[in-house]
Backbone bond lengths (Angstrom), bond angles and torsions (degrees), N, CA, C in turn:
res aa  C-N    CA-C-N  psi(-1)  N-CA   C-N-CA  omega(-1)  CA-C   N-CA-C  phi
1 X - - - 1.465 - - 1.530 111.23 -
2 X 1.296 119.66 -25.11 1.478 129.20 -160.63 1.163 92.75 -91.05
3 X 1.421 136.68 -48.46 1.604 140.70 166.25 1.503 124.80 -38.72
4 X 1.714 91.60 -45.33 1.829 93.16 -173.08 1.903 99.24 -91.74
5 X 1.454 139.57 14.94 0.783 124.23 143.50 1.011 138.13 -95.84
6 X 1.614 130.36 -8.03 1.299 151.70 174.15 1.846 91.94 -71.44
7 X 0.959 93.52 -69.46 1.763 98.82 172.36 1.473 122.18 -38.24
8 X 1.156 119.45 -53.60 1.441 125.73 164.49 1.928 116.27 -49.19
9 X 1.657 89.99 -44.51 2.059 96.94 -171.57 1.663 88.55 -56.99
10 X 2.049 115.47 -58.17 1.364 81.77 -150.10 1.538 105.06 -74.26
11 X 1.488 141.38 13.63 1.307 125.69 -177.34 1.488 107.83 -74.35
12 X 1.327 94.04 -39.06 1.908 97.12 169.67 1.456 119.62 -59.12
13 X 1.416 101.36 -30.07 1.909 82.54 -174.91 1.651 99.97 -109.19
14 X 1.209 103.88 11.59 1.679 111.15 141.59 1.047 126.65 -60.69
15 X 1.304 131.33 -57.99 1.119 137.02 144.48 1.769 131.23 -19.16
16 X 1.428 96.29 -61.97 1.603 109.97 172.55 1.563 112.91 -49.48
17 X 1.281 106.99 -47.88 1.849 125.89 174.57 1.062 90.32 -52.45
18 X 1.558 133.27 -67.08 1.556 105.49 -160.83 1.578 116.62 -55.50
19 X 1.323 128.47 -43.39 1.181 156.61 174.45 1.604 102.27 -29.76
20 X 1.169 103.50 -73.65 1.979 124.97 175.48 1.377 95.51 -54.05
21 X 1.563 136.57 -74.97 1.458 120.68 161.05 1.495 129.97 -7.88
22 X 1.455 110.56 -61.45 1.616 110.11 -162.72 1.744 103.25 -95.68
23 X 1.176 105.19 -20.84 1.493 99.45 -170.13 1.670 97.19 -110.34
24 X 0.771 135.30 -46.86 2.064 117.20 178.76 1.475 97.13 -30.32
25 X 1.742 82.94 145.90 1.343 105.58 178.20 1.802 123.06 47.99
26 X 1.104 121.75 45.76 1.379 127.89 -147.35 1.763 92.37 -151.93
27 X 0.924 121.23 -1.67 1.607 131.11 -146.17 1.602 119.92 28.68
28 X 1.259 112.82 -3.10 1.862 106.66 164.06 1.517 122.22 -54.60
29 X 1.066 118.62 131.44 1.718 121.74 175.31 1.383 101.85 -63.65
30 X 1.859 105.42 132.13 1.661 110.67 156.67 1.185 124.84 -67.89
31 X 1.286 116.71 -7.24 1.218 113.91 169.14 1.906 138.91 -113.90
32 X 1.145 92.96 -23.28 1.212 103.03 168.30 1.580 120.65 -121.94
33 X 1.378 125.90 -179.25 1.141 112.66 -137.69 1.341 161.56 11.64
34 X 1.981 109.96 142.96 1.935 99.59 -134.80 1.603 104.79 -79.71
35 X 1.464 91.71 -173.82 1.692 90.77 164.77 1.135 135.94 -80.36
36 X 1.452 120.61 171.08 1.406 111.18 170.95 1.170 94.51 -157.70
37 X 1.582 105.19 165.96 1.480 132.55 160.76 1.254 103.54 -43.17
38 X 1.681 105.94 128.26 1.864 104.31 176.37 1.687 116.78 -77.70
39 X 1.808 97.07 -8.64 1.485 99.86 172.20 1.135 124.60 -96.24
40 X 1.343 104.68 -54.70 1.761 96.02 -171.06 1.789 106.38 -86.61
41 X 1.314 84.87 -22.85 1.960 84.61 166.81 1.819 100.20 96.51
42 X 1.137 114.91 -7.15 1.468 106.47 -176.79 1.599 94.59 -77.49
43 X 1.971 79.67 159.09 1.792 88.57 -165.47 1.668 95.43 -102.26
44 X 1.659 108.52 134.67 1.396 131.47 -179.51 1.688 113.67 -60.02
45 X 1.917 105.73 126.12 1.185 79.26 -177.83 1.568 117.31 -89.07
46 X 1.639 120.57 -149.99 1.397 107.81 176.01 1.494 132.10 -73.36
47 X 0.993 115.88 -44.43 1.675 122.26 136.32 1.661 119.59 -9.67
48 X 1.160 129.86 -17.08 1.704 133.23 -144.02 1.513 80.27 -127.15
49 X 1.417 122.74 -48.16 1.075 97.74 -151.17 1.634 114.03 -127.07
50 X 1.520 109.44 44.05 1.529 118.02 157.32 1.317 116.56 -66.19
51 X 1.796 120.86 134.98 1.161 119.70 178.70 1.734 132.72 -42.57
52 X 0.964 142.85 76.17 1.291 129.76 178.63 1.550 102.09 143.03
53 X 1.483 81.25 -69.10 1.856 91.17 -165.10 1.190 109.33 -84.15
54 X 1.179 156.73 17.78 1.421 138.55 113.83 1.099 151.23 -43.56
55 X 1.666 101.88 -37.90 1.205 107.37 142.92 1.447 133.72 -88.69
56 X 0.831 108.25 -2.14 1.791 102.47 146.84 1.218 120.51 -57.22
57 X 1.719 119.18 -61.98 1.114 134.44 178.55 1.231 119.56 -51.23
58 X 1.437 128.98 -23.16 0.993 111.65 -165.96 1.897 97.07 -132.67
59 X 1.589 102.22 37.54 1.566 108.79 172.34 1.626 113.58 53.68
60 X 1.144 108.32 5.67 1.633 89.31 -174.39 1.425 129.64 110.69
61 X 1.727 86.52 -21.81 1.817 108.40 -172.15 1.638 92.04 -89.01
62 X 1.814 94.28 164.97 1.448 107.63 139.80 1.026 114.97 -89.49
63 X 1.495 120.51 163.61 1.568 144.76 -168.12 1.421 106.01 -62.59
64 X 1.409 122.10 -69.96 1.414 156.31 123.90 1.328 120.09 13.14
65 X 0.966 95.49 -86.52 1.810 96.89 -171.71 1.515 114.72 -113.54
66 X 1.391 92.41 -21.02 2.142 85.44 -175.99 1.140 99.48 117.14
67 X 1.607 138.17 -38.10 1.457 132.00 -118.37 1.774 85.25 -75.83
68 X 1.058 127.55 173.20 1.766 139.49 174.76 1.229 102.60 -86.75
69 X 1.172 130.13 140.87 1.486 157.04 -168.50 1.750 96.61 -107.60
70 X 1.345 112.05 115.94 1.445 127.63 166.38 1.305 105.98 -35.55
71 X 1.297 129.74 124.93 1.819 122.94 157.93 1.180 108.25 -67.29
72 X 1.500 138.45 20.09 0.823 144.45 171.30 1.566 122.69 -58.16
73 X 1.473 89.22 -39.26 1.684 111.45 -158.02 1.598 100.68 -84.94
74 X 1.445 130.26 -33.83 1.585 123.46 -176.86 1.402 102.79 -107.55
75 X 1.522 126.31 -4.52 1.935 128.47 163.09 1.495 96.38 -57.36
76 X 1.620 114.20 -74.19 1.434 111.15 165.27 1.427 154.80 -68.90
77 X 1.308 101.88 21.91 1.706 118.46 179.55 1.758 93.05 -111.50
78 X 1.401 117.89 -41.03 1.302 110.86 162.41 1.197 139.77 -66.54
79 X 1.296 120.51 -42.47 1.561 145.54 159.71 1.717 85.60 -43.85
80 X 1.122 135.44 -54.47 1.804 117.36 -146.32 1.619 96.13 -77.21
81 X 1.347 110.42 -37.04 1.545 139.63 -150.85 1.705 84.45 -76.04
82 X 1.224 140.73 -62.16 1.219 160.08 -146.56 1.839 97.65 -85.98
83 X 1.496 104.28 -32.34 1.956 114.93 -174.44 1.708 91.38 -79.80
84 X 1.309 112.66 -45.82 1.432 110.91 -150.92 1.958 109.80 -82.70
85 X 1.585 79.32 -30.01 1.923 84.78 173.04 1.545 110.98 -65.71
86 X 1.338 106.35 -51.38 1.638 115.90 -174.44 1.306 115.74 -47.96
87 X 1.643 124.51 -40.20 1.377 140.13 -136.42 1.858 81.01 -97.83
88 X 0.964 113.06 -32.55 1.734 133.62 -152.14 1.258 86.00 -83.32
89 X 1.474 125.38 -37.16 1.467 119.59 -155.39 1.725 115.65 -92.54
90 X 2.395 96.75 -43.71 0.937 85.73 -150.64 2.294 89.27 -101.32
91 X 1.302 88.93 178.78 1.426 83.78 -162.32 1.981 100.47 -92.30
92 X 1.412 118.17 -14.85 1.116 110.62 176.42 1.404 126.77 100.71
93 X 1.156 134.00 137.49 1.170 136.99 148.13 2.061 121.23 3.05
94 X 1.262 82.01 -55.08 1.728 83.08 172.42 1.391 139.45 -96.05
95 X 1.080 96.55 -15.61 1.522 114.75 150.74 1.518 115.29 66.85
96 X 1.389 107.74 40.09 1.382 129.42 -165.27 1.393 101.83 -77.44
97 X 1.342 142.87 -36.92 1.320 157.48 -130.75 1.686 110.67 64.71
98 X 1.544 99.25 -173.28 1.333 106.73 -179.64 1.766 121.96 -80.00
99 X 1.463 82.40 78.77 1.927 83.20 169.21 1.652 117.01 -93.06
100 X 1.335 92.73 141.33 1.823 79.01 -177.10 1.532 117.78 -69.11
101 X 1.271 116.48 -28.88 1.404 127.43 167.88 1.332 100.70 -18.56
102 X 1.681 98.93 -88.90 1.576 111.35 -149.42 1.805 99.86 -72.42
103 X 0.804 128.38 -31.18 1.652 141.65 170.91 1.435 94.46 -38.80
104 X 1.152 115.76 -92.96 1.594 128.86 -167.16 1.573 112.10 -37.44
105 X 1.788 102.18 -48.62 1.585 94.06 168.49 1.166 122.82 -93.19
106 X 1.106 137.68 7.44 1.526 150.93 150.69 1.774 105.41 -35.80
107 X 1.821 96.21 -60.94 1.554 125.07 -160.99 1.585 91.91 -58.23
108 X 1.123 104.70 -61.05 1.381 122.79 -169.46 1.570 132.71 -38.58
109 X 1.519 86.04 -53.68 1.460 120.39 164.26 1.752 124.77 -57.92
110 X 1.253 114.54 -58.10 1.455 133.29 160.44 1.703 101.05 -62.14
111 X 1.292 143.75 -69.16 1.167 123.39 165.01 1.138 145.49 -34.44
112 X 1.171 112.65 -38.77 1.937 124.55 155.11 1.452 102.00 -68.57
113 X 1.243 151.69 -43.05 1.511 135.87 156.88 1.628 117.94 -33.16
114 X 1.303 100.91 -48.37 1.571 105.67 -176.58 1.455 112.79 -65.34
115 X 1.378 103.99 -31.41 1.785 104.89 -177.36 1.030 102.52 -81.25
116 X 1.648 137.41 -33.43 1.296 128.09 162.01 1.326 115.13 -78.70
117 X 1.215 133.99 39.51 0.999 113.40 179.07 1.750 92.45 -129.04
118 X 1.275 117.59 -31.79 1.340 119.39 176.59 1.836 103.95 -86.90
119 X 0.680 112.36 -20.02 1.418 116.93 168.93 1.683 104.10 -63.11
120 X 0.903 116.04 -64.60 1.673 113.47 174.50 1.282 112.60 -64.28
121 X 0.955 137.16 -17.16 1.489 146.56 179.29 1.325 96.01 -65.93
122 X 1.378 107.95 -72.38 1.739 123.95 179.02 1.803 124.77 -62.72
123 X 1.162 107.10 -25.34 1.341 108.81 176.99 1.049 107.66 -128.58
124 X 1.580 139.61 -23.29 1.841 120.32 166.83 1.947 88.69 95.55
125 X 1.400 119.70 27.75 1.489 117.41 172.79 1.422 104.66 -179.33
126 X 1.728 96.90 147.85 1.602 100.04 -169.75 1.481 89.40 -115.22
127 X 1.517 120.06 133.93 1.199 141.44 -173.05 1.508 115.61 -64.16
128 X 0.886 133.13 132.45 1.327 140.34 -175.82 1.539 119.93 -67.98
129 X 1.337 132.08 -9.25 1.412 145.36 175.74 1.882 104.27 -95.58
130 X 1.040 85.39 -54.48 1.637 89.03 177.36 1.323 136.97 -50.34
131 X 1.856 102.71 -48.44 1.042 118.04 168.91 1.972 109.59 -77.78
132 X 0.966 133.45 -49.51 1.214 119.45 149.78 1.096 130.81 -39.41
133 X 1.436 146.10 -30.86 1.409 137.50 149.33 1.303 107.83 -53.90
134 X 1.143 129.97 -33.10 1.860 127.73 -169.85 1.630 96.84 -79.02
135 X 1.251 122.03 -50.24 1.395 104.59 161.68 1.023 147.83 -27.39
136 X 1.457 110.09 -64.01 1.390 133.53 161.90 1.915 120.83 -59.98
137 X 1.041 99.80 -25.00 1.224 93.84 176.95 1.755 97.09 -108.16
138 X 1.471 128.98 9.44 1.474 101.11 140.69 1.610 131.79 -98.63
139 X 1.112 104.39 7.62 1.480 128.95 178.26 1.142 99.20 -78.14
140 X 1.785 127.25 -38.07 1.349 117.04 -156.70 1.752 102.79 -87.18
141 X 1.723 106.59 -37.36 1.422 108.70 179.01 1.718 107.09 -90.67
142 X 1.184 110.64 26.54 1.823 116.68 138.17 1.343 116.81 -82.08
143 X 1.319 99.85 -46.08 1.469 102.11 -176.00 1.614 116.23 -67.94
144 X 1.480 118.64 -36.14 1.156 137.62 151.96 1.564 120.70 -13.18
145 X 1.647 104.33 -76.17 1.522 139.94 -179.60 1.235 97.79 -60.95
146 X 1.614 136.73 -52.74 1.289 119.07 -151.33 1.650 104.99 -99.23
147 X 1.911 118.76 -10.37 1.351 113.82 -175.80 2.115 88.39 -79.59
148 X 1.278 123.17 -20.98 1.217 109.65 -174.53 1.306 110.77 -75.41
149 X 1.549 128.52 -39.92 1.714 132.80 178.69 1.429 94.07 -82.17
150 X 1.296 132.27 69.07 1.448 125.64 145.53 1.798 104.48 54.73
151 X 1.354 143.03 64.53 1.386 126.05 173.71 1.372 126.05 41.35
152 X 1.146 96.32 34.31 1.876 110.93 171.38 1.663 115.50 -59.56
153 X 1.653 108.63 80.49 0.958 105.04 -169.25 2.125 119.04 -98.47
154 X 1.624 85.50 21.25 1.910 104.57 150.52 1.221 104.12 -50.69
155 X 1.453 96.87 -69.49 1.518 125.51 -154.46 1.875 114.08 -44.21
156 X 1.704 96.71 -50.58 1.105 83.48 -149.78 2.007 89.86 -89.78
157 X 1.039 121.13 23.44 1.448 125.04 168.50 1.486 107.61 -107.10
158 X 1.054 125.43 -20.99 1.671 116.65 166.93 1.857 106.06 -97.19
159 X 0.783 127.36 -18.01 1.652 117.38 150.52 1.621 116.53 -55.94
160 X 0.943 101.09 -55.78 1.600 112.88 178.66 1.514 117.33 -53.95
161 X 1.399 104.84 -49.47 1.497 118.11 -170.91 1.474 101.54 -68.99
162 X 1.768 107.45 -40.37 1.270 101.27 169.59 1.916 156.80 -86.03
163 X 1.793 84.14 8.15 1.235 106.54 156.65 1.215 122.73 -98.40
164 X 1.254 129.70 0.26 1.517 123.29 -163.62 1.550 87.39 -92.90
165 X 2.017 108.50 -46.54 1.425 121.13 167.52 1.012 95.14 -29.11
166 X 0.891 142.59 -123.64 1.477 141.84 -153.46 1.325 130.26 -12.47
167 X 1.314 108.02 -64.28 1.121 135.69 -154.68 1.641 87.59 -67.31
168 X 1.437 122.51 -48.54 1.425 116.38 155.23 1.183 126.31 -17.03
169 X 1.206 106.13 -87.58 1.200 126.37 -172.25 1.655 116.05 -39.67
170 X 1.873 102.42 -65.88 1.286 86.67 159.79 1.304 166.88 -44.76
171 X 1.768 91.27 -29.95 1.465 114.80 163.74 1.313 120.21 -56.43
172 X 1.240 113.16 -63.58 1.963 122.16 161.76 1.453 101.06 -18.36
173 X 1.565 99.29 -77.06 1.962 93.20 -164.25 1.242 110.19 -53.64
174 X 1.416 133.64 -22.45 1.159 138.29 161.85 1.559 122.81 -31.88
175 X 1.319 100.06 -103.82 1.344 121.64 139.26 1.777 135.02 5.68
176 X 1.476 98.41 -63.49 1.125 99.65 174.99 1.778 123.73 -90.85
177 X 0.830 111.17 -13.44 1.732 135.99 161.71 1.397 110.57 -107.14
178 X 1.207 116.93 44.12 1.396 111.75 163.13 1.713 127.56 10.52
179 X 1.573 100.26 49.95 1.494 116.83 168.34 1.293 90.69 67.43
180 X 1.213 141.11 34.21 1.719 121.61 147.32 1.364 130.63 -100.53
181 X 1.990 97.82 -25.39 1.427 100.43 137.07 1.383 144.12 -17.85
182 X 1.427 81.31 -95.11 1.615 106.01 -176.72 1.469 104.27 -145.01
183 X 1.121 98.39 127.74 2.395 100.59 156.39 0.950 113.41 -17.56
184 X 1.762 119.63 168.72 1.359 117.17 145.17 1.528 91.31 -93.30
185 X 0.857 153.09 -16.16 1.636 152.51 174.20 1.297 93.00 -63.96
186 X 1.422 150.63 -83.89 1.498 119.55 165.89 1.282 109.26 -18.13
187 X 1.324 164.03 -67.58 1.137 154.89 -159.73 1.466 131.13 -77.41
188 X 1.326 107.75 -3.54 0.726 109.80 173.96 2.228 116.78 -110.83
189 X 1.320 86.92 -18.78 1.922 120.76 163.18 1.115 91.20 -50.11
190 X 1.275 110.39 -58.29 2.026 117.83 -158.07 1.679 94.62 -72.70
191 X 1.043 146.82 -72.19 1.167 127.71 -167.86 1.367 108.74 -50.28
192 X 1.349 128.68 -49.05 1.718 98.75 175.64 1.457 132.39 -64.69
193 X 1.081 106.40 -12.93 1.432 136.14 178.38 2.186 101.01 -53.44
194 X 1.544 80.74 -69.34 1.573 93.98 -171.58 1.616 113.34 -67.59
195 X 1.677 111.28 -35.46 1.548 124.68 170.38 1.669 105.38 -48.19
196 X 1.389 124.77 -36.33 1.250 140.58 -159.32 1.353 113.47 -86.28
197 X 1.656 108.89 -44.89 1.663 109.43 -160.59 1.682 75.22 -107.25
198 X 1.156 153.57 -72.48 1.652 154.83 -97.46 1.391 114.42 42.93
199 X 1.477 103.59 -131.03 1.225 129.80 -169.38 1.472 106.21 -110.59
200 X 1.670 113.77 130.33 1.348 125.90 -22.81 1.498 119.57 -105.23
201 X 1.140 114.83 39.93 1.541 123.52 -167.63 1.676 91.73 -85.06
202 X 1.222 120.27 -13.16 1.531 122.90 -170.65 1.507 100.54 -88.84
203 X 1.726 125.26 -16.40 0.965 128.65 162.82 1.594 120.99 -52.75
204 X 1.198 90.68 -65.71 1.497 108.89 -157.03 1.448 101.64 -79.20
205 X 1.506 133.89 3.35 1.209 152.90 -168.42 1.513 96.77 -104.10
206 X 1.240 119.96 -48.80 2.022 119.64 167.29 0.783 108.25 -68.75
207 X 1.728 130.99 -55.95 1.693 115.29 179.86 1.874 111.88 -52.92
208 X 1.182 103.10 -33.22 1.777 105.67 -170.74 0.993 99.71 -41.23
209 X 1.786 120.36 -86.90 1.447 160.48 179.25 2.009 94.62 -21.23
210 X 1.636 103.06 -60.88 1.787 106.06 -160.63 1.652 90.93 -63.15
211 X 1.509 143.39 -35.38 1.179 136.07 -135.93 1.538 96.85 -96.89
212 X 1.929 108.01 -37.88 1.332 111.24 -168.80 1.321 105.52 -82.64
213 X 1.224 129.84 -42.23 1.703 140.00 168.90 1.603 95.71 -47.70
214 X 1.144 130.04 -53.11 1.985 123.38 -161.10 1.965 86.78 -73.24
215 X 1.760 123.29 -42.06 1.380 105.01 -163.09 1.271 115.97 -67.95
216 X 1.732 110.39 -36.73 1.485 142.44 179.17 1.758 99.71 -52.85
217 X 0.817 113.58 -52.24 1.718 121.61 -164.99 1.405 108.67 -68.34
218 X 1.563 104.24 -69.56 1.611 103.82 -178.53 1.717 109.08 -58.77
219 X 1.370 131.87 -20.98 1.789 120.04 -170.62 1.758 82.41 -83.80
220 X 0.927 130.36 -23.26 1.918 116.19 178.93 0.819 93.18 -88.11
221 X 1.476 153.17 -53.34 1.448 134.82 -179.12 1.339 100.06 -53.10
222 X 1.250 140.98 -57.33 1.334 131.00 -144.08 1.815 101.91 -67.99
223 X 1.377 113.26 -34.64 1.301 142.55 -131.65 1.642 91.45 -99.16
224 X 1.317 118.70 -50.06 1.609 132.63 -171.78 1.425 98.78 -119.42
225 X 1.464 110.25 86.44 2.083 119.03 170.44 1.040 88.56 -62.91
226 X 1.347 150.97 -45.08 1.735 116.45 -168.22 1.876 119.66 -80.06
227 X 1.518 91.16 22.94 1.503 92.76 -178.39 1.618 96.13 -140.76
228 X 2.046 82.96 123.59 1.638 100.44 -148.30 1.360 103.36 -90.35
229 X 1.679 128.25 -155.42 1.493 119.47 -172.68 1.553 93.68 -87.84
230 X 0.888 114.60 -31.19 1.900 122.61 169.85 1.137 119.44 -17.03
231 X 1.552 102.14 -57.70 1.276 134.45 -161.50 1.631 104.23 -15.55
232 X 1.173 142.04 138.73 2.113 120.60 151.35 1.447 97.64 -103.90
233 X 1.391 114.00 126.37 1.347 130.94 137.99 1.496 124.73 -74.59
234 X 1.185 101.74 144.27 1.708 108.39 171.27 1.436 115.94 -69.22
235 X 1.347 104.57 127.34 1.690 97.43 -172.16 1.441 111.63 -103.55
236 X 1.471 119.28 4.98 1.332 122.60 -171.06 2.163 108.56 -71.30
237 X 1.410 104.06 -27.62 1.538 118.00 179.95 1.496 91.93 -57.95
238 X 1.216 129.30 -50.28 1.530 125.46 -164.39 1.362 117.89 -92.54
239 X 1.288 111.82 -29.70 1.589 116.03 168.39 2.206 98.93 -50.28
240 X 1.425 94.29 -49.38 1.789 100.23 -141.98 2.030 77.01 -70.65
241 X 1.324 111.05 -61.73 1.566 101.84 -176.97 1.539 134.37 -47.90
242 X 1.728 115.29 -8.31 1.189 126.85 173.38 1.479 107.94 -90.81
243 X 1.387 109.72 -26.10 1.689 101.43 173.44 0.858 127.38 -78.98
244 X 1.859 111.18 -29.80 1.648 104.88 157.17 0.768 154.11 -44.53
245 X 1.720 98.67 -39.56 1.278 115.93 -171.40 1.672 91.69 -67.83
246 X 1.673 115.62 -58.94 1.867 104.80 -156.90 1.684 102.91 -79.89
247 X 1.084 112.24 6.12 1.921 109.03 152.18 1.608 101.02 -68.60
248 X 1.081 111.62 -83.62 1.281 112.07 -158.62 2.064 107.16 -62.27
249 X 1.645 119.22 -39.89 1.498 96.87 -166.22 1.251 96.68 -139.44
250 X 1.130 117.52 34.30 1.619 136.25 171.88 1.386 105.96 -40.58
251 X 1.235 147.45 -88.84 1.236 171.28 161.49 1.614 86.82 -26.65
252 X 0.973 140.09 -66.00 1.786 134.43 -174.07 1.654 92.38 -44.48
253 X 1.260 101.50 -75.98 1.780 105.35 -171.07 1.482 135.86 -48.13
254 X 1.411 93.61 -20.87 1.586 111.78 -175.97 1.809 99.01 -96.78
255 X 0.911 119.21 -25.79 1.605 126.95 170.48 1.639 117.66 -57.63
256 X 1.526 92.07 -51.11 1.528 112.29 -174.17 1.648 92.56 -82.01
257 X 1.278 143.82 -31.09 1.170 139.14 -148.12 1.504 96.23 -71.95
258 X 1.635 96.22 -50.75 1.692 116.01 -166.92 1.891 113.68 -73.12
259 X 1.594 86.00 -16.88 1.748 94.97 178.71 1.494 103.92 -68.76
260 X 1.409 137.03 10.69 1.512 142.87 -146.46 1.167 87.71 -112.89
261 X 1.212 98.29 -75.08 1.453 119.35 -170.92 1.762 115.99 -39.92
């Protein structure tokens, strides 16, 4: 029972993500005023707009006019639903047990990835509020982690050291490719990234992201000939899916990595 409501919360703030998606920077409030059809403009009633099953129910269409409903809207009500069960389940990289503390901002943290992550998907830029809240809220579940290990103040200097790492780094490719590289919004992803995991799960979290972005890239190049090596992809999808992965099995992968060797 405790599973299928965690599942249900994040379908709702699946929902909200789409919301933060279409309306940031748009001057519409995230919070107030409802939705509507982007075509005919009539506003959806409550019935219309339960996570999932509305659009089931209602095939895909609007009520209204017919027009097709983005799969946008139940990819990411599931995706959140699917982040928030997992995060709920698995205990993580740090292996603290189940505190609600670090849990909740764990959720939190990985959920603002997802909104930036479809946000760049959709617009080709990661918003500057967003990614600053993800900051801040990995700063807060440092503080989290280190009031539970007794004032482990290693800890909270190799997190640090290892987001700025990054955030370096990224900046350079920045910088030196005049943003065709990479963003500085990648660079600025990457420092919460590294603030979040440290040392060295922040490792194996760049190799993730560089390996799945180079496999991801070339099968669409290969896949779409009118889309050249030029091409820019959003790299924020692979940044946010490489941290998951070394949050949650970081230490598994890096074990097995070295078992290669």
């Amino acid at each position: 029972m405790e599973q299928i409501a965690v599942f249900v919360l994040g379908l709702i703030f699946g929902s909200f993500a789409n919301v933060i998606v279409f309306r940031l920077n748009t001057g519409e409030s995230l919070i107030f005023g409802g939705s509507r059809c982007f075509y005919c403009g009539r506003n959806l009633r409550w019935f219309e707009l339960i996570p999932v099953v509305s659009f089931l129910a209602l095939r895909g269409k609007c009520r209204s006019c017919g027009s097709k409903i983005s799969w946008q809207y139940p990819a990411v009500e599931l995706a959140s639903g699917a982040l928030f069960l997992l995060l709920w389940s698995e205990p993580g990289s740090y292996q603290l047990g189940k505190s609600p503390a670090l849990t909740i901002t764990a959720v939190l943290f990985f959920w603002l990835l997802l909104v930036i992550s479809v946000y760049d998907i959709r617009h080709k830029i990661i918003p500057n509020p967003l990614v600053y809240f993800a900051i801040l809220t990995a700063v807060l579940f440092l503080g989290f982690v280190n009031w539970n290990l007794m004032d482990n103040l290693k800890l909270i200097i190799e997190n640090l050291a290892a987001g700025f790492g990054l955030f370096l780094f990224f900046g350079v490719l920045w910088f030196v490719s005049g943003g065709r590289w990479m963003g500085f919004g990648d660079a600025k992803l990457a420092l919460a990234l590294g603030i979040m995991l440290g040392w060295p799960l922040s490792l194996a979290a760049f190799f993730m992201s560089f390996w799945l972005g180079a496999l991801l890239g070339l099968l669409y190049k290969f896949s779409n000939r009118s889309a050249g090596f030029k091409t820019q992809m959003p790299f924020a999808p692979f940044l946010s899916a490489g941290g998951l992965a070394a949050y949650l099995w970081g230490e598994k992968i890096i074990f097995w990595y070295l078992s290669l060797l």
